[in-house]
C-alpha positions in Angstrom: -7.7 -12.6 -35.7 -6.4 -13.8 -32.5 -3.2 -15.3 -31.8 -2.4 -16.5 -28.3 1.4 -17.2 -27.4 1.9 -19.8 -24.9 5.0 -22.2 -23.1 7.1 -22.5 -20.2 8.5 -19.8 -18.3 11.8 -17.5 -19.6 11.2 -18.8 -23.1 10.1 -15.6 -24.5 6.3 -15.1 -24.9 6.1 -11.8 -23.3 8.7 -9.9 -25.0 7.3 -12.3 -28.4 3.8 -10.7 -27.8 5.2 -7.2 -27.2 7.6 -7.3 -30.8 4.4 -9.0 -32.5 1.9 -6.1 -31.4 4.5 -3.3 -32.3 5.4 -4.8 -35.4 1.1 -5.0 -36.3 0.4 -1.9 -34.5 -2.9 -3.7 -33.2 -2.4 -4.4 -29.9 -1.1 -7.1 -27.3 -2.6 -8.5 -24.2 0.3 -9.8 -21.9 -0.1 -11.7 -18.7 2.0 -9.7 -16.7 4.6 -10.4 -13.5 5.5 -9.1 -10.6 4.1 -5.9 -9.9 1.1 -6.4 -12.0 -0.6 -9.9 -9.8 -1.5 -10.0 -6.5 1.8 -10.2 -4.6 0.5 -13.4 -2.9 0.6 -14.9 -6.0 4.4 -15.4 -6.6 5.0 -16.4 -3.1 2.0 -19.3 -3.9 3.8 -19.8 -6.8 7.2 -20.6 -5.3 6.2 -22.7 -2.8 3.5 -24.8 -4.8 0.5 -24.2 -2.8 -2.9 -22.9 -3.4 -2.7 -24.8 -6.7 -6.6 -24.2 -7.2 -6.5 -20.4 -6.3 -3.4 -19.8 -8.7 -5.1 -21.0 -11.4 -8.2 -19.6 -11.1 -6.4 -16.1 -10.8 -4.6 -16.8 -14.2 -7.7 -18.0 -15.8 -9.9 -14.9 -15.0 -6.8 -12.7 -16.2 -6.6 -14.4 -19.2 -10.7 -14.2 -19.4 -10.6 -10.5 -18.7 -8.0 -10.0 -21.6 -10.1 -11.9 -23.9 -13.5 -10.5 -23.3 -12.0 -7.0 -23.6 -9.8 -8.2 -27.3 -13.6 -9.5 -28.1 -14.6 -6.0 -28.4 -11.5 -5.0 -30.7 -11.0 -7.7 -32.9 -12.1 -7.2 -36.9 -11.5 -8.8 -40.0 -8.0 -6.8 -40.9 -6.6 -7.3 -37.1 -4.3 -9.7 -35.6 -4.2 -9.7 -31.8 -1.7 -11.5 -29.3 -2.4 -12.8 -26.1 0.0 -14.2 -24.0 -2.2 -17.4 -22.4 -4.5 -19.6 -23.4 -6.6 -22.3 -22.1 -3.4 -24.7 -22.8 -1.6 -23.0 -20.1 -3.9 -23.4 -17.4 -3.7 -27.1 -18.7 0.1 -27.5 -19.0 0.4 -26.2 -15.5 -1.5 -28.5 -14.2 2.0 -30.5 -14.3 3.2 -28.4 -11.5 0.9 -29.4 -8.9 0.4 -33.0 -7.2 -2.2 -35.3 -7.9 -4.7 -34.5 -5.1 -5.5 -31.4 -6.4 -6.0 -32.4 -10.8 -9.5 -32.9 -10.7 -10.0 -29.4 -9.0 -7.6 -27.9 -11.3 -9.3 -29.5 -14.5 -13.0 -27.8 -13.1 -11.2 -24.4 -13.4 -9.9 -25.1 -17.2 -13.8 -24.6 -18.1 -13.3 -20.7 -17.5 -11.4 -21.0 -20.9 -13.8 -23.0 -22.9 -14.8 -19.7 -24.8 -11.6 -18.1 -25.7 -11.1 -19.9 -28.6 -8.0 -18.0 -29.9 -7.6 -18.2 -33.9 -4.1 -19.4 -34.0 -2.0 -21.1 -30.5 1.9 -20.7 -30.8 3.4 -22.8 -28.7 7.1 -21.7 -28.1 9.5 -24.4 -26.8 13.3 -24.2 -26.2 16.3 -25.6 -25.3 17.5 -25.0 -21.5 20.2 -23.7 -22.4 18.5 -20.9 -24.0 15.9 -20.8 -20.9 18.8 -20.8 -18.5 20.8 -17.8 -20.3 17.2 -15.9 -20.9 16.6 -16.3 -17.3 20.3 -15.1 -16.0 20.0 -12.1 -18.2 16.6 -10.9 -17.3 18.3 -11.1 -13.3 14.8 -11.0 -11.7 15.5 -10.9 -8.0 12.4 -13.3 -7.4 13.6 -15.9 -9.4 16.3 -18.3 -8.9 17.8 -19.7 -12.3 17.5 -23.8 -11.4 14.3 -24.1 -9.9 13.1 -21.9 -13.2 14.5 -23.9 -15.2 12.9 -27.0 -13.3 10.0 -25.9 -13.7 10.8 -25.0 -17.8 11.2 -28.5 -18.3 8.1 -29.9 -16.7 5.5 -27.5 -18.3 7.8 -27.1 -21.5 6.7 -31.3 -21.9 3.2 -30.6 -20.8 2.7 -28.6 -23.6 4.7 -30.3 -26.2 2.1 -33.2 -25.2 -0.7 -31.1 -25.3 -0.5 -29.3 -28.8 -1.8 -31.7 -30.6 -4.8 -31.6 -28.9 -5.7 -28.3 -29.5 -7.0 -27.1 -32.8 -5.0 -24.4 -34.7 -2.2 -25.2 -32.2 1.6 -25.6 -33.8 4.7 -25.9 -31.6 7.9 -23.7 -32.9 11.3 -24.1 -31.6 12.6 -20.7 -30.7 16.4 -21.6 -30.5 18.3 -19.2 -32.6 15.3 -17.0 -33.1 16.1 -13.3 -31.6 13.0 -11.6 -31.1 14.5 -8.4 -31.3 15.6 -8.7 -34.7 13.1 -8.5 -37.7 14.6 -11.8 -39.0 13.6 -13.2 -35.7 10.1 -12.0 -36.0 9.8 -12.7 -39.6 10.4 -16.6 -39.2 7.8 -17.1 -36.8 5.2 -15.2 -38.9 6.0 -17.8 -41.8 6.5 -21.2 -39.4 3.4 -19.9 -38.1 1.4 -18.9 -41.3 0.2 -15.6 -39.9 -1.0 -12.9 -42.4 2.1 -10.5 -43.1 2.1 -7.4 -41.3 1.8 -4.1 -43.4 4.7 -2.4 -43.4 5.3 1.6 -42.6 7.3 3.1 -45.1 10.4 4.9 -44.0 10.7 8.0 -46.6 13.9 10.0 -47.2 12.3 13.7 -46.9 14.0 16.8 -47.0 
C-alpha cells in the first residue's frame, strides 16, 4: 500500500512521513530540503522564477521515489511518500498565469503514481507560523512562508476532491511526536493499523 502525504509548506508532512515509516517499520520516501536539491533550487524558489524548471525537478524526484517504492511495495506493506501529483498541481498557485499551461504539461510526469491513499494535511497559520519559528531554518523567513502556506494550503483544499482516495485532515492539535498524534490520523485516515513491537520485561 502506498500513502503519499501532501500540503503546504511547515505543516508537517516530513516529520508525518518520518513518525509514519518508524512507527510501520516499512519505509518512507521524503522529498527532502536544503542540502538534498540542487542549491539553485531554493534560490528559484524564493524568487518565483523558473516556474517550469522547479517543477519539473520536483516531479522527477517524486517519479524517482515512486519507481523505486514500485519495487518494494507488497500486499502486508504500507509506504509513505511525501508528494504526489497534487502537489505539482497545488503549486501551480505560486506561479503567474503565463506560465500554467507549461506547468500543467509537466503534471503528466505523475500520471502513473497513482498512490493508494492521498493525505492531505491542512492547518491553521498559527500552527504554520509557530512550526516554522521553531524549526529556525536560516533560509526561510517566517511571513513570506506563511504566504505562501495560505496560497497552496487553498489550492489543495480545492483540489482534494478531485483526486480519488484523497481526504483532507486538519492537523491542529495533532503532535506528531506523540503516539496519540499518530494514532488519530491512522483512524481519520482509515489506514490498516500498524503491528505493534512488544516491549517485554526480561531479566
Amino acid at each position: 500500500m502506498r500513502v503519499a502525504i501532501v500540503g503546504g509548506p511547515g505543516v508537517g508532512k516530513s516529520t508525518l512521513v518520518r513518525q509514519l515509516a518508524d512507527l510501520y517499520h516499512n519505509g518512507s520516501y521524503g522529498e527532502g530540503e536544503k542540502g538534498v536539491w540542487d542549491p539553485q533550487v531554493l534560490e528559484d524558489i524564493a524568487h518565483g522564477v523558473n516556474a517550469v524548471g522547479v517543477t519539473d525537478y520536483f516531479g522527477r524526484l517524486y517519479d524517482a521515489n515512486y519507481r523505486d517504492a514500485a519495487e518494494h511495495d507488497a500486499p502486508d506493506k504500507v509506504i509513505f511518500f511525501e508528494g504526489a501529483r497534487i502537489t505539482l498541481e497545488a503549486h501551480i498557485a505560486e506561479y503567474p498565469r503565463e506560465h500554467h499551461e507549461a506547468l500543467r504539461r509537466v503534471l503528466t510526469i505523475g500520471d502513473d503514481w497513482r498512490p493508494d491513499k492521498v493525505i492531505v494535511l491542512t492547518s491553521s497559520t498559527d500552527t504554520i507560523e509557530k512550526h516554522i519559528r521553531l524549526r529556525n531554518r536560516p533560509h526561510e523567513s517566517a511571513e513570506m512562508m506563511v504566504r505562501r502556506f495560505r496560497l497552496i494550503d487553498a489550492e489543495f483544499r480545492r483540489l482534494a476532491p478531485l483526486y480519488p482516495d484523497t481526504i483532507v485532515i486538519d492537523r491542529d492539535s495533532k503532535e506528531f511526536h506523540e503516539r496519540q498524534g499518530l494514532i488519530d490520523i491512522i483512524q481519520v485516515a482509515g489506514l490498516p493499523m500498524f503491528r505493534e513491537i512488544p516491549y517485554r520485561q526480561l531479566g
